[in-house]
C-alpha positions, 0 to 999 in steps of 0.5 A: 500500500503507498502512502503517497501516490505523487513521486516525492511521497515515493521518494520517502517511501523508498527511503522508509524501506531502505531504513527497515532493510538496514541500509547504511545512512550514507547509502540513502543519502546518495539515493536520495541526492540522485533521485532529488535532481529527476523529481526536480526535473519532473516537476518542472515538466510539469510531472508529479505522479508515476503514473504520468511519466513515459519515456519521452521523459527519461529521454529529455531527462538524459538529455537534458543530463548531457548539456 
């Protein structure tokens, strides 16, 4: 069951889940300081649930990486 269906209540769940599995705090921190920068992304485009996104997305997002 999510909590949140919008990418950043994602986000934290996936955190919460890591922290139940015993990952190391240093090993959420580089999760979550790469997938902030795609959400942020997302969002400006205008993208704020999962449901939403496609892979024309994945790809402005890459491109968007290689500029």
């Amino acid at each position: 069951m999510s909590i949140s269906n919008d990418l950043v209540g994602n986000l934290k769940e996936f955190i919460m889940d890591g922290q139940l599995n015993n990952l190391s705090v240093s090993t959420l921190i580089y999760y979550s300081k790469n997938v902030c920068p795609w959400i942020d992304f997302l969002y400006d485009n205008g993208i704020k649930r999962a449901d939403q996104l496609n892979i024309n997305h994945v790809k402005a997002y890459i491109f968007h990486l290689k500029r």
